[in-house]
C-alpha positions in Angstrom: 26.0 40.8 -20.5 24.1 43.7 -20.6 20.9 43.7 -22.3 18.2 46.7 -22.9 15.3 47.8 -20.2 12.3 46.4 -21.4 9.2 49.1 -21.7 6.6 47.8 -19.0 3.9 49.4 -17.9 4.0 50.4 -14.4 1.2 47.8 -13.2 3.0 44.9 -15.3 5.8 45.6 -13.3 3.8 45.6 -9.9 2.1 42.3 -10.9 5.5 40.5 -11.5 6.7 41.2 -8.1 4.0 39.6 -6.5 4.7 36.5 -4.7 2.3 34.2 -7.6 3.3 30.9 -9.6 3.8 30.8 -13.2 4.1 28.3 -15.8 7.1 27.5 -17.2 7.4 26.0 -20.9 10.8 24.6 -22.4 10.9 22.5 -25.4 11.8 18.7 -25.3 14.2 17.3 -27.2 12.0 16.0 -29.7 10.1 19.7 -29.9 7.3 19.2 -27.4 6.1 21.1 -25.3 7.0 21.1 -21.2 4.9 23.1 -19.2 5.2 22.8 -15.5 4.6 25.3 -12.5 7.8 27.1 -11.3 8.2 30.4 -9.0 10.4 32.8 -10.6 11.8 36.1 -10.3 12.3 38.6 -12.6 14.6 41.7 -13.2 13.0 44.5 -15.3 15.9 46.8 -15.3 18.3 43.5 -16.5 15.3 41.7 -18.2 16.3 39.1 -16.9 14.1 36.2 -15.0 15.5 33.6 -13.0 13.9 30.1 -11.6 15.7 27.8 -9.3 15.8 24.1 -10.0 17.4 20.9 -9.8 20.2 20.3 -12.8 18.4 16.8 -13.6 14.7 18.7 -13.7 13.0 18.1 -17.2 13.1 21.6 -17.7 16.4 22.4 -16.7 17.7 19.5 -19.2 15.4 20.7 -21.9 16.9 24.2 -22.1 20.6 22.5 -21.3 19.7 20.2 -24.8 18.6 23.6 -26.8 21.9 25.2 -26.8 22.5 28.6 -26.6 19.1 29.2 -28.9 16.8 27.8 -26.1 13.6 29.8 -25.8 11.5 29.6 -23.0 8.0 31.4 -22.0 6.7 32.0 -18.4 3.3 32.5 -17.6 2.2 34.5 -14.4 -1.9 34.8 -14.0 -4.2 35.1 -11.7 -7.7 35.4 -12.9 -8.0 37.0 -16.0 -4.9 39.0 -15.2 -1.3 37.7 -16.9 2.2 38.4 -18.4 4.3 36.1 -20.0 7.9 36.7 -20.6 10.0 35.1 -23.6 13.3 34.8 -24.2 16.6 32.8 -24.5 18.2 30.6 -21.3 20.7 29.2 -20.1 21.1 27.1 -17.3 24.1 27.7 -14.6 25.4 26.7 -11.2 28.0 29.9 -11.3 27.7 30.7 -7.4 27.5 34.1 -7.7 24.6 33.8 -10.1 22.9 31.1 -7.5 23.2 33.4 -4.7 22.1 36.4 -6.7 18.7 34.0 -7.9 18.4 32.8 -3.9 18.2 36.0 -2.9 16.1 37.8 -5.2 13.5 34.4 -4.4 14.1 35.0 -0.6 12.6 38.7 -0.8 9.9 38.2 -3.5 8.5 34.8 -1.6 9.4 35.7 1.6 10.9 32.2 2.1 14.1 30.4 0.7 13.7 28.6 -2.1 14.9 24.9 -2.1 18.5 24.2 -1.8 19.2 20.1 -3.1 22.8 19.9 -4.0 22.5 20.1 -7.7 20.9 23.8 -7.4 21.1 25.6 -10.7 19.2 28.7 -11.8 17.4 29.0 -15.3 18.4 32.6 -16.6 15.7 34.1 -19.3 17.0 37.4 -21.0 13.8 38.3 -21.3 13.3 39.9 -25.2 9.4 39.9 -25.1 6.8 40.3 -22.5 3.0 39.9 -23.6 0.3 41.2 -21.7 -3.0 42.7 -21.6 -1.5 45.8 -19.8 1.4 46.2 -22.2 
C-alpha cells in the first residue's frame, strides 16, 4: 500500500507531532456528521494517520458502514493554529498494524494508549491536508 509523500511545510509537520487532541469527523449512516475528540498519530512520509479505538466506538462503526469510500477529517488546533487531514479509512485489528499504531501513540504521547480487548486502529491515507501554513 504505498501511497505518495504529501508536501508539508516544515512547521505543519512540527505541529502534528506535538502531543495535542484533534477532532475526529466520520459520517453516520444516515450522512451526519460525528465529531468527537480522538489523539491520533500521523505518518508524513506514508500519509498515513492512525487513531486507536474500540471496534463498537461510533466512529469506528461509522467508517466500518462507509465501505471502502469512507472519508474522514481530523482537526488538530490550538489557538488559532490548525491542520486538518482528509482522506479514506479503514478500520483493522491486523496485529501488526495495532502494534505499529501503539507504538507510534506511545512515543508521540508519551503514554500508552488504551488497550480494551476490541482494540482496532482507524487508518486515514491521508490525500489532503488544509492549513494556514500549507
Amino acid at each position: 500500500m504505498s501511497r505518495a509523500t504529501l508536501e508539508l511545510p516544515p512547521s505543519t509537520r512540527v505541529f502534528l507531532t506535538r502531543p495535542a487532541t484533534a477532532c475526529f469527523t466520520t459520517l453516520r449512516p444516515d450522512g451526519t456528521p460525528h465529531v468527537t475528540p480522538v489523539r491520533f498519530t500521523f505518518d508524513a512520509a506514508a500519509s498515513l494517520a492512525r487513531v486507536t479505538t474500540r471496534a463498537g466506538s461510533r466512529k469506528a462503526r461509522n467508517v466500518a458502514a462507509g465501505g471502502p469510500a469512507a472519508r474522514v477529517a481530523l482537526c488538530q488546533a490550538e489557538g488559532f493554529r490548525w491542520a486538518t487531514l482528509e482522506g479514506r479509512a479503514t478500520v483493522t485489528d491486523d496485529p501488526a498494524r495495532l502494534a505499529e499504531a501503539i507504538r507510534r501513540y506511545t512515543a508521540r504521547y508519551r503514554a500508552a494508549p488504551p488497550t480494551p480487548p476490541d482494540l482496532v486502529v482507524v487508518e486515514i491515507a491521508v490525500d489532503r491536508v488544509l492549513s494556514p501554513n500549507s
